[in-house]
C-alpha positions as CSV (number, residue, x, y, z in Angstrom):
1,X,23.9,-1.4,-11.1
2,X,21.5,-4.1,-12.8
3,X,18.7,-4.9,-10.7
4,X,16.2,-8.1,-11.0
5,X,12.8,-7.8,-9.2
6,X,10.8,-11.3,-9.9
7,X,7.5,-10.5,-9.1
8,X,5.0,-13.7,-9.7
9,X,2.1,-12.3,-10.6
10,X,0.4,-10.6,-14.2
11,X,0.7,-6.9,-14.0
12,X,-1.7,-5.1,-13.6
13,X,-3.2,-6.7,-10.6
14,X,-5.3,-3.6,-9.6
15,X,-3.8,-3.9,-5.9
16,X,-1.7,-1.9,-3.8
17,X,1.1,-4.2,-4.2
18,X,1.4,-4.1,-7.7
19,X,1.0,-0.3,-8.0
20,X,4.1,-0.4,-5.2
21,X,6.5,-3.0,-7.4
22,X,5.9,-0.6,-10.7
23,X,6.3,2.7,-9.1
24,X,9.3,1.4,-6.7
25,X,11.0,-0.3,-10.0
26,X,10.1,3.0,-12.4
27,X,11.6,5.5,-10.2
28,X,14.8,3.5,-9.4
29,X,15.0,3.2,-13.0
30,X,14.9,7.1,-13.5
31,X,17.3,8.0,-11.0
32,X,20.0,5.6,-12.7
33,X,19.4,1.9,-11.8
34,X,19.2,-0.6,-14.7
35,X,15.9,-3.1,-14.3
36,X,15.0,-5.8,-15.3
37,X,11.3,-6.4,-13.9
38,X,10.0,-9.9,-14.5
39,X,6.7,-10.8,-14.2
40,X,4.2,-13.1,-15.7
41,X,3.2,-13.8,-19.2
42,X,0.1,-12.0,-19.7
43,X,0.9,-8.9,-18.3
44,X,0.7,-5.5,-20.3
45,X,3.7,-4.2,-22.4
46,X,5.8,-2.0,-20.3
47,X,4.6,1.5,-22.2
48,X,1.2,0.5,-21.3
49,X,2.5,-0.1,-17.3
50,X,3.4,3.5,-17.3
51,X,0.5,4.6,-18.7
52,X,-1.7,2.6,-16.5
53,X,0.0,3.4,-13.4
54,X,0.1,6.9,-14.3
55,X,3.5,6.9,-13.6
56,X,6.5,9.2,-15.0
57,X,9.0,8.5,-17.5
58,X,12.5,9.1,-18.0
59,X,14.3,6.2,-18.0
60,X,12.2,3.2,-19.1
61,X,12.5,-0.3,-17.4
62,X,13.1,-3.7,-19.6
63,X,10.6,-6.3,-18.5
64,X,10.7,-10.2,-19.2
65,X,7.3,-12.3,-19.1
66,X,7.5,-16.0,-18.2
67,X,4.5,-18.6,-17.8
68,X,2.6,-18.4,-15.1
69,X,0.1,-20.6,-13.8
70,X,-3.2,-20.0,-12.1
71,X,-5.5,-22.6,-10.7
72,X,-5.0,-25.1,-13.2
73,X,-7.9,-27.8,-14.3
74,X,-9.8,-25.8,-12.0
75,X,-7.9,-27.1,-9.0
76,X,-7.9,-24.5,-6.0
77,X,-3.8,-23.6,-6.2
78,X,-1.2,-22.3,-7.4
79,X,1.6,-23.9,-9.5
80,X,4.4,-21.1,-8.7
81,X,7.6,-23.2,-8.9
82,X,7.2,-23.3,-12.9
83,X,7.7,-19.1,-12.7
84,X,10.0,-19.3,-9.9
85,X,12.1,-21.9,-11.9
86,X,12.0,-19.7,-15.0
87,X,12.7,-16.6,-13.1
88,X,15.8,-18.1,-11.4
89,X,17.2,-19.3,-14.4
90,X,17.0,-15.7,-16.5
91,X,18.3,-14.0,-12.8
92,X,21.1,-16.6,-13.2
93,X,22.1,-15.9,-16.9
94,X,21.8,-11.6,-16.4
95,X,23.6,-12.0,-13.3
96,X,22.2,-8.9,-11.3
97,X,24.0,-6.6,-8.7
98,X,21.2,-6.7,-7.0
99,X,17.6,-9.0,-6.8
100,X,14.7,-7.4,-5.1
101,X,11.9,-9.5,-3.3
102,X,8.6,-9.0,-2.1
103,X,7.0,-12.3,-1.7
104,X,8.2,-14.4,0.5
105,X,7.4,-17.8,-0.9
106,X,9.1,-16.5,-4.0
107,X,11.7,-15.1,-2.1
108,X,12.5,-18.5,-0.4
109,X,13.0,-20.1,-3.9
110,X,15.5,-17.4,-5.5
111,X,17.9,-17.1,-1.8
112,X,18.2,-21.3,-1.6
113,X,19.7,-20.7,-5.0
114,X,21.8,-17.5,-4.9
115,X,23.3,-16.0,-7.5
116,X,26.9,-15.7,-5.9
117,X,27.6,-12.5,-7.3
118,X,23.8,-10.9,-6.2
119,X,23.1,-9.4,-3.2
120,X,19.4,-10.4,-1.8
121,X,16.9,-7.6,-0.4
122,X,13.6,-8.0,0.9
123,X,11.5,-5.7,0.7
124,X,8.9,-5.9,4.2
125,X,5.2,-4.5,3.9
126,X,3.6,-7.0,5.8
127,X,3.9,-9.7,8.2
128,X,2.9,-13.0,9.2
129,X,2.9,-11.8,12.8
130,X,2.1,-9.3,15.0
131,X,2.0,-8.2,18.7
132,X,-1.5,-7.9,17.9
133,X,-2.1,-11.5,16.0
134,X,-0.4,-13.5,18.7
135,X,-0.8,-17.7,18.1
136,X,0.6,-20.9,17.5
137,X,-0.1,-20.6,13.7
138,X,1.2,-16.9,13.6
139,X,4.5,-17.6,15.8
140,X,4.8,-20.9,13.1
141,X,4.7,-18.3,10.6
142,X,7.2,-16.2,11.8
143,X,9.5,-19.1,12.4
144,X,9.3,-19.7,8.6
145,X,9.6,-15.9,7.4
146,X,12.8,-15.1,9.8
147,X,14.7,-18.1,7.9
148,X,13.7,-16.2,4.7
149,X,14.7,-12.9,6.4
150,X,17.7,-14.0,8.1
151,X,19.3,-15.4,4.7
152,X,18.9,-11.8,3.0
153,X,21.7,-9.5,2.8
154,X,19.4,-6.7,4.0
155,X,15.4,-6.2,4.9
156,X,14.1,-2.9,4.2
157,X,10.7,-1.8,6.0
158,X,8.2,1.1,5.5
159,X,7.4,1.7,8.9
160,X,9.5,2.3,12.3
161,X,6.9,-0.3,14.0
162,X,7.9,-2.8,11.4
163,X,11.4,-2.8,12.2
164,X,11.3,-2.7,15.9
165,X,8.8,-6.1,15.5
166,X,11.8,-7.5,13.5
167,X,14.3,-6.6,16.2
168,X,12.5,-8.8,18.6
169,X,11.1,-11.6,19.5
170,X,9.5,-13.6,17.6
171,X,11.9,-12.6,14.7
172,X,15.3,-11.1,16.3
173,X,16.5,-10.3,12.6
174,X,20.5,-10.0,13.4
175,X,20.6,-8.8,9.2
176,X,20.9,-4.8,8.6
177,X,16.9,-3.2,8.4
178,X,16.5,0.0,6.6
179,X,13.8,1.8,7.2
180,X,12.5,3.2,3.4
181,X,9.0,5.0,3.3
182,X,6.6,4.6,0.8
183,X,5.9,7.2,-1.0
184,X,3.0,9.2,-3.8
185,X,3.1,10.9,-6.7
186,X,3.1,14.7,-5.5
187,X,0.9,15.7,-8.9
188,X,-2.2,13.9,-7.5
189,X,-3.5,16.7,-5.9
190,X,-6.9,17.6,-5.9
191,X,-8.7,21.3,-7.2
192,X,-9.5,23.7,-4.6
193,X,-13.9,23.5,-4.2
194,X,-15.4,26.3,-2.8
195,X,-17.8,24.9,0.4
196,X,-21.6,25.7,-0.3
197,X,-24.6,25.0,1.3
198,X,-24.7,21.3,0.3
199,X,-24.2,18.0,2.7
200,X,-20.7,17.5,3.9
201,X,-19.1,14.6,1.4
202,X,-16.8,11.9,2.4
203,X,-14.5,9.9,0.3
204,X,-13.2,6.5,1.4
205,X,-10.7,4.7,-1.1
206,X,-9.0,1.5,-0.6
207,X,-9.7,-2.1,0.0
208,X,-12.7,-3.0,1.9
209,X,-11.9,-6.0,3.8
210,X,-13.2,-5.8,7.5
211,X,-10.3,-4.5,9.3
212,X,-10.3,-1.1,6.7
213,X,-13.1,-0.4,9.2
214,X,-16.2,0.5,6.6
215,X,-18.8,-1.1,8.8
216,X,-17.3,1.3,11.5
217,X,-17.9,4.0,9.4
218,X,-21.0,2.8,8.1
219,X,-22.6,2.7,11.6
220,X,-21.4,6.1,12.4
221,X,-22.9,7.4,9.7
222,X,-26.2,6.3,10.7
223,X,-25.9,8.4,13.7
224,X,-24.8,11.5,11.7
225,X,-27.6,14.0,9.4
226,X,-26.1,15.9,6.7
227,X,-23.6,13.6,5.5
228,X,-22.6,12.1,2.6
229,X,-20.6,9.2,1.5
230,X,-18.5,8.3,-1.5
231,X,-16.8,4.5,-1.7
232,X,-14.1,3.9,-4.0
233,X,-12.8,0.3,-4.4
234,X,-13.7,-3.2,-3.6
235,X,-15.2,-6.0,-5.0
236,X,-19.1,-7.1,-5.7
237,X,-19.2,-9.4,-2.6
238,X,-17.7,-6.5,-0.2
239,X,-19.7,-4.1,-1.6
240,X,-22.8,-5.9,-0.9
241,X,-22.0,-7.0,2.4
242,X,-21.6,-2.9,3.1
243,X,-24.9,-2.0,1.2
244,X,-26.5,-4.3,4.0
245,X,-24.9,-2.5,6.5
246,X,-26.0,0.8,5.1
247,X,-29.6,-0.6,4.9
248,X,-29.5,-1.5,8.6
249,X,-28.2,1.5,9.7
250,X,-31.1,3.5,7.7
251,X,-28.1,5.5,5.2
252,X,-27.9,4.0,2.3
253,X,-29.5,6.2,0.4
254,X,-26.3,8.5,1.2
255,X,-23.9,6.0,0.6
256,X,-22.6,5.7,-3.5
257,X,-20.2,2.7,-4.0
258,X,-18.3,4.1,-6.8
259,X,-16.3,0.0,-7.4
260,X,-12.8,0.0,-8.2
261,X,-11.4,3.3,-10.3
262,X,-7.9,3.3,-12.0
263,X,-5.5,5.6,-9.8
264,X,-5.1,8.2,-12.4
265,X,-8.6,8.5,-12.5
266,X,-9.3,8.8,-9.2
267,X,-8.5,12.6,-8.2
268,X,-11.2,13.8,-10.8
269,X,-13.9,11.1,-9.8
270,X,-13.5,12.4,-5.8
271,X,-12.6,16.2,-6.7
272,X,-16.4,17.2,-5.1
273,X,-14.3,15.8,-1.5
274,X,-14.8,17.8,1.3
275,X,-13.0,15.3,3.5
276,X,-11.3,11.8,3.0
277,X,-11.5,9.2,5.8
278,X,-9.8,6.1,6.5
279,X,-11.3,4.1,9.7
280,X,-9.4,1.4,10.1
281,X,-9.0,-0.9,13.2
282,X,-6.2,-1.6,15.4
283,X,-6.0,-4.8,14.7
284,X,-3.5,-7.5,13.2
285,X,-1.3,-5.6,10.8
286,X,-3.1,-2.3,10.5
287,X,-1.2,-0.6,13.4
288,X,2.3,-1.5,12.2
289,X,2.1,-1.2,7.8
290,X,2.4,1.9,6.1
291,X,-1.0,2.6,4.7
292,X,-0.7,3.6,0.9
293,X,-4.3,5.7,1.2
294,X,-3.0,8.2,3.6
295,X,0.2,9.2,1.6
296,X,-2.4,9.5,-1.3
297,X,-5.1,11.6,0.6
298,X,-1.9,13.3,2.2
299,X,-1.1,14.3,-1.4
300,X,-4.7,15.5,-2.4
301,X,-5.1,18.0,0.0
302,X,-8.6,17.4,1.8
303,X,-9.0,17.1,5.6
304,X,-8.5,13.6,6.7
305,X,-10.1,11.9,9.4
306,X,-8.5,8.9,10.9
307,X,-7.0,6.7,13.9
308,X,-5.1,7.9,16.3
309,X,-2.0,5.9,15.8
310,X,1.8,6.5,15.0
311,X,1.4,5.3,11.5
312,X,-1.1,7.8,10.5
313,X,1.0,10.6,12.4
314,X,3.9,9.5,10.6
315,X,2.6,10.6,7.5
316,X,1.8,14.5,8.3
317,X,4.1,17.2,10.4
318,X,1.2,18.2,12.5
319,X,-2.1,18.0,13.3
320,X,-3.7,20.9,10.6
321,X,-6.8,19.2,8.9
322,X,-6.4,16.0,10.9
323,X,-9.3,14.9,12.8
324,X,-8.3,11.8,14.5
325,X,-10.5,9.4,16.8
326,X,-9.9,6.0,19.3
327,X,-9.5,3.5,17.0
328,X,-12.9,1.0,16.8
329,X,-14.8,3.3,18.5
330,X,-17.6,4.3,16.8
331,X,-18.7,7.4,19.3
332,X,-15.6,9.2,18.9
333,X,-15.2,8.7,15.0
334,X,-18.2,10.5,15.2
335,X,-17.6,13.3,17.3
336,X,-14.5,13.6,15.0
337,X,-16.7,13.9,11.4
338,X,-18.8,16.5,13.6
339,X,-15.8,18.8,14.5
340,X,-14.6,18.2,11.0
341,X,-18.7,19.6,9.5
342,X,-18.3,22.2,12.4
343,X,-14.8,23.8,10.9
344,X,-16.0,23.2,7.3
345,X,-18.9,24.8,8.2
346,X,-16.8,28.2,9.8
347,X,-14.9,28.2,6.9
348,X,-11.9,27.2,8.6
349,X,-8.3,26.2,6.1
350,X,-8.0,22.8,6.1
351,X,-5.0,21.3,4.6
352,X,-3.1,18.5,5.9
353,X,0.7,18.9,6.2
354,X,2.4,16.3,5.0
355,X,5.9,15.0,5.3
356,X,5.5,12.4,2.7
357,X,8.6,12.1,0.0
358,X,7.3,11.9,-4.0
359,X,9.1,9.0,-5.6
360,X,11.7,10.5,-7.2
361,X,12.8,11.7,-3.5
362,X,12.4,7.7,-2.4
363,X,14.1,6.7,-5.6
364,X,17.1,8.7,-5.1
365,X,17.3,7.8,-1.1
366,X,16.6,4.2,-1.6
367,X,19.1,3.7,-4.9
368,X,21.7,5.3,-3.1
369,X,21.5,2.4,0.0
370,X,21.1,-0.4,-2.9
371,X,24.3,1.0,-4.4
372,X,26.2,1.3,-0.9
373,X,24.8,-2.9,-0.6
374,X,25.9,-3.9,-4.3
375,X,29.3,-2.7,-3.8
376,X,29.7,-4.5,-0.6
């Protein structure tokens, strides 16, 4: 089974979606699928992808690098079509099984101009509408991703809440949706750290756009003595924005912005953990996506404090080192970070039990639909 993912961008991006595409394209590779990852000219050779995405090898992929264009002359866009044009041509001439999508303008390009032979999956992490983003210019763009989705030969989602949005109104997708997880590398755990007599440390990783919910945390933590906090990720704007915060709310001298950290380098940066927190709103597409930081704090061992929502209980098979909280508010995130210094405090085992697959589990589930789909 020969499998084309077009992705348009230079890897590494040092985002979550690019970490996805190379793990997802790796660990179908080692469980039997041939690849043929194409991405723009620029990007690392495919030894160095492993190594920078820390990520196993048994089976390596093949990649091809075409031009891509950024911001010419200065100009504030994007000329995609010249690597969508180049990537159709090259899925045309290896005719694939099977070509994988995650983007939906590129996505529109390749299915206008199927390969007759391919079959066409989408891959879903995020929408251009939700129940809780609910307007003229979301329900336009919804109208324009459901034509993209519709034309697929199957959508595949990482969260229950994402497919029952696609079941309905405004999408009504009549195409087969398979739900398929994400998943984490299940050697990223963290060393065991005895508790002394020291403040209780936080560790926040991830993006730090608003709706991650740092400000949140930020103004708890102005409320709370004895705590520490330990921010991984971002960029120079964002973290400046949140050093203000911090100086308003009279903690910034307990706050360390640590920038962005390579993910195989993370687990010995934050190994002094005591707990790992992820705040984030209820808002637009945070309720519904699957949220790549809590299958890797799942996987590091450290209590976890966090929403109550479905998509953080999704990830663990009960409630052992969770300490969850009403989403945006502020007084109950922390009462939540004081029952979590209480139980530190007593001594009390704290590790989260999670149902999360690794990737070779994913691999094997997901290759084995892709198959099913190919020989359709």
């Amino acid at each position: 089974m020969l499998i084309a993912y077009p992705y348009n961008e230079v890897m590494p991006k040092n985002a979550a979606h690019d970490g996805y595409v190379f793990r997802n394209v790796a660990s179908l590779a080692n469980v039997g699928c041939y690849i043929r990852l194409i991405c723009g000219q620029g990007s690392f050779a495919v030894p160095e992808l492993y190594r920078h995405y820390d990520t196993e090898v048994d089976v390596q992929i093949t990649a091809r690098t075409l031009p891509i264009i950024r911001r010419p002359f200065g100009l504030p866009l994007c000329l995609n079509r010249v690597f969508f044009s180049l990537s159709q041509r090259h899925i045309a001439r290896i005719c694939p099984d099977l070509v994988l999508l995650s983007v939906f303008n590129q996505a529109e390009y390749h299915v206008q101009r199927r390969v007759p032979s391919a079959r066409y999956v989408f891959e879903v992490h995020q929408l251009g509408w939700y129940p809780t983003a609910d307007n003229d210019r979301t329900r336009r763009r919804a109208a324009w991703e459901r034509e993209i989705l519709q034309a697929m030969d199957m959508v595949t989602v990482t969260t229950p809440e994402l497919r029952d949005i696609l079941l309905s109104k405004p999408y009504a997708l009549t195409v087969p949706i398979q739900v398929v997880p994400l998943a984490v590398d299940s050697s990223m755990g963290l060393q065991s750290v005895a508790r002394v007599d020291t403040p209780l440390r936080l560790v926040y990783v991830g993006q730090l756009y608003r709706s991650q919910g740092l400000e949140l945390l930020l103004d708890a933590l102005g409320h709370l003595e004895g705590i520490e906090l330990d921010v991984v990720g971002g960029t120079e704007s964002e973290i400046r924005a949140l050093k203000n915060r911090a100086a308003k709310n009279k903690c910034l001298n307990r706050v360390h912005f640590l920038g962005f950290i390579p993910s195989a380098q993370i687990p010995p940066a934050i190994a002094s953990a005591d707990a790992l927190v992820a705040p984030f709103l209820a808002c637009e597409r945070m309720p519904y996506v699957a949220h790549t930081k809590l299958l890797e704090y799942a996987s590091w061992g450290r209590p976890i404090v966090a929403p109550n929502l479905d998509v953080v209980r999704h990830c663990f098979s009960g409630d052992n080192g969770l300490y969850l909280f009403e989403a945006g508010n502020v007084a109950q995130l922390q009462q939540a970070i004081n029952r979590l210094k209480d139980d530190t405090v007593c001594g009390t085992a704290l590790q989260p039990s999670s149902s999360v697959w690794s990737w070779s589990e994913r691999a094997r589930s997901y290759g084995e639909t892709l198959s099913l789909l190919a020989c359709s």
